[in-house]
C-alpha positions in Angstrom: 103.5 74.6 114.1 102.7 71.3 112.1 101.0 71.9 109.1 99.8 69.3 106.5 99.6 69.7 102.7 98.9 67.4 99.9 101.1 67.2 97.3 99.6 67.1 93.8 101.2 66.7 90.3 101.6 69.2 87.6 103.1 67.8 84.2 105.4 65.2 85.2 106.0 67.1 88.5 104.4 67.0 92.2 104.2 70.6 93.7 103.4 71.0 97.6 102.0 74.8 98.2 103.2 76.8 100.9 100.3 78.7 102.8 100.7 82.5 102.2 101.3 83.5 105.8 104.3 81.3 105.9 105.8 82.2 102.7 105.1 86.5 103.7 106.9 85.0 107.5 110.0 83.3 105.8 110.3 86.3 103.1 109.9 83.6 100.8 108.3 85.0 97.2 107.8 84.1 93.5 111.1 82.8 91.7 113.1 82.6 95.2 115.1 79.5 94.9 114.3 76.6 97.6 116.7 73.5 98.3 114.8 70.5 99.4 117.6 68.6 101.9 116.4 64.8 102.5 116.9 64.7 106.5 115.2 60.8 107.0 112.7 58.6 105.8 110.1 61.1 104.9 111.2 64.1 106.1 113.4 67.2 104.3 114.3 70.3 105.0 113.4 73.1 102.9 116.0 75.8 102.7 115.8 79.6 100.6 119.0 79.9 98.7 118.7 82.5 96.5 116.1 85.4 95.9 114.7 86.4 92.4 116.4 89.9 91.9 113.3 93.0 91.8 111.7 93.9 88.6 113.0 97.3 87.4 
């Protein structure tokens, strides 16, 4: 399912959001770590390494 974003920049940084029903899909949430993997010219992969342990 293609989906097109546009990234903008914050401080010195350019964020891309990811649409909530994606993020809920890929149990993807605030603070999970995400490894952006060049795969081209243009293209990456976006991988979840590591999840933000649970507020006590």
């Amino acid at each position: 399912m293609p989906l097109t974003r546009k990234a903008r920049t914050v401080g010195s940084s350019l964020v891309i959001t990811i649409p909530s029903q994606i993020a809920k899909a890929h149990d993807i949430e605030d603070g999970d770590e995400l490894e952006i993997i060049p795969a081209g010219i243009g293209e990456f992969l976006i991988k979840k390494v590591k999840k933000r342990p649970k507020k006590k």
